[in-house]
Every structure is written in C-alpha cells, then in structure tokens.
C-alpha positions, 0 to 999 in steps of 0.5 A: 081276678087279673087281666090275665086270668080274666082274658084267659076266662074269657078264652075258655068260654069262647070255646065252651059254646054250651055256656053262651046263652047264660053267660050273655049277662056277664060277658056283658057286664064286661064292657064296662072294664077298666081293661080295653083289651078286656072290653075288646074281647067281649065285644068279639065274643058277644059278636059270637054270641049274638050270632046264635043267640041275638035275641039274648043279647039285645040289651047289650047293643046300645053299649056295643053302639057306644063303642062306635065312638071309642077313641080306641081303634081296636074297640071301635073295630070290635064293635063294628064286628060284633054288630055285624054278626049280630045282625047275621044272626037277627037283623031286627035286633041291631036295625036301629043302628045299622046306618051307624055302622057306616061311619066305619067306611070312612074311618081313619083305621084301616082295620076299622074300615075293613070290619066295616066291609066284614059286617056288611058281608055277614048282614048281607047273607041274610038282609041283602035288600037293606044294601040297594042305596048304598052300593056307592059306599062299597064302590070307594072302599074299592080304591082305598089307599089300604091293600086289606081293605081293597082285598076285601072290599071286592067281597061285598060284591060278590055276597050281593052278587049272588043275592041281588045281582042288579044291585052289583050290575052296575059296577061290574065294568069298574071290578073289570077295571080293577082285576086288570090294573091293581097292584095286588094280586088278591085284589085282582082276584076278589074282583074277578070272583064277584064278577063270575058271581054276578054274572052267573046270576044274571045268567040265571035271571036272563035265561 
C-alpha cells in the first residue's frame, strides 16, 4: 500500500468510530513507519482513540513517549497531543509520563509549545489538582515570543479557573495586565475570560 492510499485509510477510520477499539493494535503498529506523515497521523488518531478508549491503548504510550524526542517538530507535537487526550480520557493511564510532556513548554516549535498548552487543557478537565506546582510554567507561556501560543496560553487558565480557582488567583493582576497591553486582540480576550472564569468561581467559593 502506498503512503497515499494508507493515509487515505487512515482517513476512513478516523471517521469510522464503531472500528476504533479493534483497530488500536494496527494503528499502533503504524508508529513504527518509514513515513513521518504516516506515523503523524497515528499518533493523532490513537490521541482520539485513546480519548474513548484509554485503557486500550496502553501499550502504545511508551512509543508515543518516545516521539517527545523525535528530531521531527510535527511528530513531537502529535505526540504531545495524543497524550493529552489520552489522559482526558484516563489519567492513570499516561501518569508515568506526564512530567515529560513539559519539555513541550520550552520547545523550540511553536506548535510544540501550543500542543503543550492544548494537553494541559484536556488533562485538566478532568486532573486539575496535578497542576497545583506548575502554574509558574503557564504564567511564561503568557508572554511567549509566539502569538498562537499567548492566544492560547490564557486557556489553561481559565480550564483551571473554573476548577481550582486559588490555583489562578494568583495570577489574576498579570492576565489583567496583559488584557490591557498586548498586541493581539485574541490574547486580550483569552485573558479577560479566564479572569471572568475565575472570579466567578471565587465568587461562589466567597459567598
């Protein structure tokens, strides 16, 4: 099979949710490629998979681990995203590994660094007390030299904002700052709705 006609496979399984849970060993299998867009798609689809099936996927996230060291930008990202939603869908399941993912805050891709942040996010729906230390890391994506990245960097905030609102108490004078002098619009914006998040949480807690 061709690159082509695999990635277009791969393409008709993503949509095809009722085949997912059966087909996690061969889309596993797949990491090992010759094909670095081939092995980037299915890290993202064993991301989706591992969402509603994390369980399942288990033994495919030591490899997906492995790419966090991939010379390849777009494959670290992917991987940094596909454990992400891994650990939406089961935390346990990548919890040996999830101080790696923080080498994506500091890495030299921008699109690293913003999977990062969009990880963070999906883990802490459901794990927002594993972030109580590391709010400092959050607080310098918010002046990244990258405007997708300080666009999203706000969001974090506000996902922790409405479950652990101490957490981003601290930080609220900073996103004030920073909704009143950045350059980007979007980032003025994100910032004024994690603080609206968190107050109204605190709020609630302060009532």
């Amino acid at each position: 099979m061709t690159e082509s006609e695999l990635y277009k496979e791969l393409g008709a399984l993503t949509k095809n949710k009722e085949k997912w849970k059966g087909s996690i060993p061969y889309v596993s299998s797949l990491l090992t490629h010759d094909s670095v867009k081939i092995q980037a798609k299915a890290l993202w689809l064993l991301g989706e998979m591992g969402l509603v099936y994390p369980r399942s996927v288990h033994d495919a996230v030591l490899v997906i681990v492995s790419f966090l060291d991939s010379p390849e930008p777009l494959l670290r990202e992917r991987a940094v995203n596909a454990l992400g939603r891994i650990g939406r869908g089961s935390y346990p399941v990548i919890k040996p590994y999830w101080t790696e993912l923080f080498r994506g805050a500091s890495d030299e891709e921008e699109n690293v660094r913003l999977a990062f942040i969009w990880a963070s996010e999906n883990i802490a729906t459901k794990m927002p007390d594993v972030y109580a230390d590391h709010m400092p890391v959050f607080s310098g994506l918010l002046h990244d030299v990258d405007d997708k990245v300080r666009m999203e960097a706000p969001e974090i905030f506000r996902v922790l904002g409405k479950r652990r609102p101490e957490f981003v108490r601290p930080y609220l004078e900073l996103l004030h700052l920073i909704s009143e002098t950045d350059d980007n619009r979007v980032v003025r914006i994100h910032c004024l709705g994690a603080i609206k998040a968190t107050a109204s949480e605190i709020k609630k807690i302060e009532v």
